[in-house]
C-alpha positions in Angstrom: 17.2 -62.0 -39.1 13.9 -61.0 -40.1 10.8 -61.4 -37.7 8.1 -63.0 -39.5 5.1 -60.4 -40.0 1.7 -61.9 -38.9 -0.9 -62.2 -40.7 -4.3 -59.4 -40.7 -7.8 -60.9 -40.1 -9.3 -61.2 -43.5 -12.7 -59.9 -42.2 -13.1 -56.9 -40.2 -15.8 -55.8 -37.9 -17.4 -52.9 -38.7 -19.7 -50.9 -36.4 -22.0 -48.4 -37.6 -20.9 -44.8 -36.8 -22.5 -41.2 -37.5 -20.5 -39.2 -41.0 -18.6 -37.0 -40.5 -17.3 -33.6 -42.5 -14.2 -33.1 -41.8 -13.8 -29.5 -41.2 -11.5 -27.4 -43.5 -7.9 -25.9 -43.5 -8.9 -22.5 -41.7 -8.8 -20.0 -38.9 -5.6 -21.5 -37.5 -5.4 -24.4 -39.6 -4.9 -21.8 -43.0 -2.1 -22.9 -44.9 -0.4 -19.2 -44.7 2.9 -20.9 -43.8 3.9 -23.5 -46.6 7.8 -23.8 -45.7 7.3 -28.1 -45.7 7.3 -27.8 -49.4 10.5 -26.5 -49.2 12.2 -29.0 -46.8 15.7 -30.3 -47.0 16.1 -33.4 -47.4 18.7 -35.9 -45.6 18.5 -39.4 -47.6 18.5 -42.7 -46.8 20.7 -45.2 -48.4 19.8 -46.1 -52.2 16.3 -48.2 -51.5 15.5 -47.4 -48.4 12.4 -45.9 -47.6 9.8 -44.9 -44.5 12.1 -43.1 -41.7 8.8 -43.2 -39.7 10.0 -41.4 -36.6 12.9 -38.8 -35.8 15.0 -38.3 -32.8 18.1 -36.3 -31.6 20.3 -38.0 -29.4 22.6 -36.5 -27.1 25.8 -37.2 -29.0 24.1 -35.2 -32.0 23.2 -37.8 -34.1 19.8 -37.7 -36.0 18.2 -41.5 -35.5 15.1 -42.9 -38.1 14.5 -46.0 -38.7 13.2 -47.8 -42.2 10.9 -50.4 -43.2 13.5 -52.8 -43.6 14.0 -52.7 -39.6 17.7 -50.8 -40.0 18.5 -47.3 -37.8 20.3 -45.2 -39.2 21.9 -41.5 -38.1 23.2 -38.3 -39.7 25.1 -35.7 -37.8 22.9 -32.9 -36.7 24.3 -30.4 -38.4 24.9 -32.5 -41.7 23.8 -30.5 -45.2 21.4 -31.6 -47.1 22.1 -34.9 -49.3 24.2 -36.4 -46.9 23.9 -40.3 -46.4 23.2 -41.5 -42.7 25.9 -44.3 -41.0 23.9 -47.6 -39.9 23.3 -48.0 -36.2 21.4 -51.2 -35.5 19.2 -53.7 -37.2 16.1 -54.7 -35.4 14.6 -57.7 -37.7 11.3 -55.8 -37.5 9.4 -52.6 -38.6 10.8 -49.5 -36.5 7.9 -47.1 -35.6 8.5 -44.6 -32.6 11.9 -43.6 -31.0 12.5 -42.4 -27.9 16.0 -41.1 -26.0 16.4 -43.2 -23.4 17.4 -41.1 -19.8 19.4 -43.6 -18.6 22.2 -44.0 -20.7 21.7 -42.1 -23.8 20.4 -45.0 -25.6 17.2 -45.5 -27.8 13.7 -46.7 -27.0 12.1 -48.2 -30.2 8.7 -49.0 -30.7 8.9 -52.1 -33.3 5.7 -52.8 -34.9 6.3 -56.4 -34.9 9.2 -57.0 -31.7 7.4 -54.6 -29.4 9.5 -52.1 -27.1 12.7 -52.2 -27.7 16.3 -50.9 -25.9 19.1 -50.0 -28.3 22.2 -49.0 -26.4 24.7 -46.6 -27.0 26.9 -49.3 -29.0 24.0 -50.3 -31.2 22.9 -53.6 -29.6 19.1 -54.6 -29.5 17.6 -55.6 -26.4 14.0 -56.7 -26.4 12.0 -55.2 -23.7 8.4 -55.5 -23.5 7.7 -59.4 -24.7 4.6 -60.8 -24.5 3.0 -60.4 -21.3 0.4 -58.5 -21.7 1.2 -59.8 -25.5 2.0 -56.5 -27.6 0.8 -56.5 -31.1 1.8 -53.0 -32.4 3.9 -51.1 -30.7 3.8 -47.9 -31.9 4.9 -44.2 -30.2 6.6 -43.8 -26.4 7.7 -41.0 -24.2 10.0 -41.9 -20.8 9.5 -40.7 -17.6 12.1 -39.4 -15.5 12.4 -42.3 -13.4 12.6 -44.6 -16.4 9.1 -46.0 -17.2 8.2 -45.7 -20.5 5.0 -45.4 -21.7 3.8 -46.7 -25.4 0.8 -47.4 -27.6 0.0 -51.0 -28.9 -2.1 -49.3 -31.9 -4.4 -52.4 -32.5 -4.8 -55.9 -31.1 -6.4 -57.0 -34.3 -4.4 -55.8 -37.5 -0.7 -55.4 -38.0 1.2 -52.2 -39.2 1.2 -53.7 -42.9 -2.8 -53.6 -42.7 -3.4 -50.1 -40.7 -6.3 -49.3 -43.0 -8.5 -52.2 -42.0 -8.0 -50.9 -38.6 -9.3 -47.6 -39.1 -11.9 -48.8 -41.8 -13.2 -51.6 -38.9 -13.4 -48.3 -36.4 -13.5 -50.1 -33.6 -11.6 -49.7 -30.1 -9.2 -52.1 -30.8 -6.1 -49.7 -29.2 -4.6 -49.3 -25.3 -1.4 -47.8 -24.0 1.3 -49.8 -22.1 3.7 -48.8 -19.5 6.7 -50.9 -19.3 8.1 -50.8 -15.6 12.6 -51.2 -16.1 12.6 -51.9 -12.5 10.3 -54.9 -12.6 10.2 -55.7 -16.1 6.8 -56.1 -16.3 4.6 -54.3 -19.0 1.1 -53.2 -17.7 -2.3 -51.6 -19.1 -2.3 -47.9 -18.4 -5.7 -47.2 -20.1 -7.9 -49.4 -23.0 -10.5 -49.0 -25.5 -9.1 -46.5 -27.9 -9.4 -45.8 -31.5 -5.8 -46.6 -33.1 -3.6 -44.5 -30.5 -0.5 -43.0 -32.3 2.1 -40.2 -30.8 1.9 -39.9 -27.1 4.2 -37.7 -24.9 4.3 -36.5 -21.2 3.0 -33.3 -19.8 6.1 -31.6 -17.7 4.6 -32.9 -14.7 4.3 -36.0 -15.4 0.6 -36.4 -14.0 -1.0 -36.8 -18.0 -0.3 -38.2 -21.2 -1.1 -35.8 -24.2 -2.4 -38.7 -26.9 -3.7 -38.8 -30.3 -6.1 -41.3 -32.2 -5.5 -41.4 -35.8 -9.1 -43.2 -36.5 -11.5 -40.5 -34.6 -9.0 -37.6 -35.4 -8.8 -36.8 -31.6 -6.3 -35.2 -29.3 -6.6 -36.3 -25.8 -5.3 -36.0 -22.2 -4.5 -39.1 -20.2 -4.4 -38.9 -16.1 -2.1 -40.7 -14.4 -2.0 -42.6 -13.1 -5.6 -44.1 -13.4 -6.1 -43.7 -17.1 -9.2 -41.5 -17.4 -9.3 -40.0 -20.9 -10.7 -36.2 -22.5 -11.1 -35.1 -25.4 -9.2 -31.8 -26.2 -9.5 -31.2 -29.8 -11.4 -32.9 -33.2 -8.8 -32.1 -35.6 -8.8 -31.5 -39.4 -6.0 -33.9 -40.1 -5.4 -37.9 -39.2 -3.0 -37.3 -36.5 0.4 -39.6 -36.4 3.3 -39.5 -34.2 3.0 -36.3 -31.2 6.3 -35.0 -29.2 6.9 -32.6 -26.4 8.7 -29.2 -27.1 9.4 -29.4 -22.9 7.6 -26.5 -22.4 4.3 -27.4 -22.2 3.8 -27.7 -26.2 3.6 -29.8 -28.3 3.9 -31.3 -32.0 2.0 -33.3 -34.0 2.7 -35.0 -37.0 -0.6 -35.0 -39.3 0.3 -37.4 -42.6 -2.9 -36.7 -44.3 -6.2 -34.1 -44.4 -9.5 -36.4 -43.6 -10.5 -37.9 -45.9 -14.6 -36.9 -46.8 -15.7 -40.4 -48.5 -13.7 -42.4 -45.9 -15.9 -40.7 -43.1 -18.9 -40.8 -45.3 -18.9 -44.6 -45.7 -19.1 -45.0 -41.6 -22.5 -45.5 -41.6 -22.3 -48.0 -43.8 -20.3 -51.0 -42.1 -21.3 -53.6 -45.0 -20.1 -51.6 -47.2 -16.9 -50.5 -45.5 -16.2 -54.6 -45.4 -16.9 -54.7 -48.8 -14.0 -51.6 -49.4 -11.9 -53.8 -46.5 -11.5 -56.4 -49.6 -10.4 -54.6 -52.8 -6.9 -53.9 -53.8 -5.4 -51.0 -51.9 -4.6 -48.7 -54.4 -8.4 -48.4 -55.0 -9.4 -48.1 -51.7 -9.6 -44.1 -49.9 -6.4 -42.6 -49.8 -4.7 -40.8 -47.4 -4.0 -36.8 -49.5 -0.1 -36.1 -49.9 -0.5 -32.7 -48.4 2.3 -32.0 -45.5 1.1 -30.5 -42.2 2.3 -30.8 -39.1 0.6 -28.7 -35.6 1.9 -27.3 -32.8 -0.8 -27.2 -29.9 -0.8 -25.9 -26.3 -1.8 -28.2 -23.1 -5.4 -27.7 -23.6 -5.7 -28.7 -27.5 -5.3 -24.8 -28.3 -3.7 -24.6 -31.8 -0.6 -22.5 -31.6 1.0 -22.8 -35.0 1.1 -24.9 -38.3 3.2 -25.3 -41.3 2.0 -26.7 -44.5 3.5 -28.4 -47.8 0.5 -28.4 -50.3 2.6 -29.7 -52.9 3.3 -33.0 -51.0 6.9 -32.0 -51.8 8.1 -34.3 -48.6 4.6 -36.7 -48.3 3.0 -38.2 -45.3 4.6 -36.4 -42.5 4.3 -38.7 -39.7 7.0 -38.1 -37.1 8.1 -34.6 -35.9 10.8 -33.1 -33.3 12.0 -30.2 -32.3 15.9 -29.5 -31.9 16.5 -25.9 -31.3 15.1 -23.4 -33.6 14.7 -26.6 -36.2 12.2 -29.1 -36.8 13.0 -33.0 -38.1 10.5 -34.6 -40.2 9.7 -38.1 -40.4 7.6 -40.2 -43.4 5.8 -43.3 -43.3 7.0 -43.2 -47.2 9.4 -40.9 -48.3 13.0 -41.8 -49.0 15.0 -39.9 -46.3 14.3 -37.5 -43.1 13.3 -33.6 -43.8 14.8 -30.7 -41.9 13.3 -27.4 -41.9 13.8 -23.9 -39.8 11.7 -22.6 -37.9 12.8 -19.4 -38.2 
């Protein structure tokens, strides 16, 4: 059964903010490698559409979710065109997913249910709840010991209205730590601008995060919470995950956007753009990019599609010497080589 999707405020709160210029595709950002145009793609079912997030499991099943809350998975080594096998329905919006340690399972981040536990069998179990109420739960990384770490994007729009949020560009985002041995959810650290992917350093002492709204990679301590700044990227930054080596990827849906950032100081105006039919507000490009960046922000490697061939990359893993794309709208997963 379908959760019902709450309603966005139908006013934001804009703050006025210095313009930027978003810097351009160069030095390490150059589009020199443009192998995401070339992607193969895995599809899903006829209809279904934004596998936002990829995983591997350990059974060597490749998981995504769509927008109609269903999970679905391919065998790893499945040619392109193949059609996935349905592994669980969550009623919601799947966003992140996460292997869980314990058993194999799944850790889902469900944009409207929360966190989420989907065992090995394919039943849902609804982890997080309400306390500290979660309103969009959005990427997660697991800690050895179980805790599990996500961000609740915004406590003021849902995923349906993700614009508004970044149009409002206000601190509106925090990330969460759900504790499996007390079931209790807690605030790890507040006051952030629409936090997306997160994932943890080897050590486990720091969260590597990203805020789609400012563009910014940061560290996290933990514990305490205290937040730098490692990088201004060129690109709104999505979901991030750890290579296990001290790397890292990030998915990067879209270039910035020059009149989105121009209009910042204007907050009247951006309430005004808040109002008008979406396909005539800023758009996101479809340009494919996804990074791979060191421990201290340092920019080790991209690849490109320019063509938008598979659009609006926003979840990436690596699995071996391949890489597994995710889309906030494209009909299936993409699979590339790195190699």
């Amino acid at each position: 059964m379908a959760v019902p999707r709450p309603r966005a405020p139908r006013l934001i709160r804009p703050v006025r903010e210095p313009a930027t210029v978003p810097p351009p595709l160069a030095g390490p950002w150059s589009p020199a490698d443009t192998r995401l145009d070339r992607a193969d793609l895995l599809p899903l079912p006829t209809g279904g559409r934004g596998p936002e997030d990829v995983v591997v499991d350990p059974a060597g099943r490749v998981v995504s979710g769509d927008e109609d809350g269903r999970l679905w998975w391919w065998p790893v080594d499945a040619p392109a065109g193949t059609h996935p096998t349905l592994l669980a329905e969550t009623g919601g919006r799947p966003l992140g997913i996460e292997v869980d340690p314990v058993d194999g399972g799944l850790l889902v981040c469900d944009a409207y249910r929360g966190l989420l536990r989907v065992d090995p069998a394919g039943t849902v179990h609804e982890l997080s709840g309400t306390a500290p109420p979660v309103h969009l739960a959005n990427n997660a990384a697991v800690a050895r010991d179980g805790t599990v770490f996500f961000t609740d994007s915004s406590d003021r729009f849902p995923l349906a209205h993700w614009k508004r949020d970044l149009l409002e560009h206000r601190p509106n985002g925090r990330v969460l730590a759900y504790d499996r041995g007390t079931g209790r959810t807690v605030v790890v650290t507040e006051g952030l601008y629409f936090p997306n992917g997160l994932a943890l350093t080897p050590d486990e002492l720091a969260l590597m995060l990203v805020e789609t709204a400012t563009h910014r990679l940061l560290r996290v301590e933990l514990p305490g919470g205290r937040a730098t700044v490692l990088a201004d990227l060129p690109a709104y930054p999505d979901n991030l995950s750890a290579v296990g080596d001290g790397t890292y990827w990030i998915a990067l849906p879209s270039p910035r956007v020059p009149v989105a950032e121009r209009l910042l100081p204007h907050p009247r105006v951006r309430r005004l753009v808040a109002l008008l039919p979406d396909a005539v507000q800023p758009q996101p490009r479809r340009y494919g990019l996804v990074a791979l960046v060191d421990d201290a922000g340092r920019v080790l490697r991209t690849l490109h599609g320019p063509d938008g061939a598979y659009p609006m990359v926003t979840g990436v893993r690596q699995h071996g010497r391949r890489l597994w794309l995710g889309s906030l709208t494209a009909t299936g997963v993409a699979r590339i080589d790195l190699d």
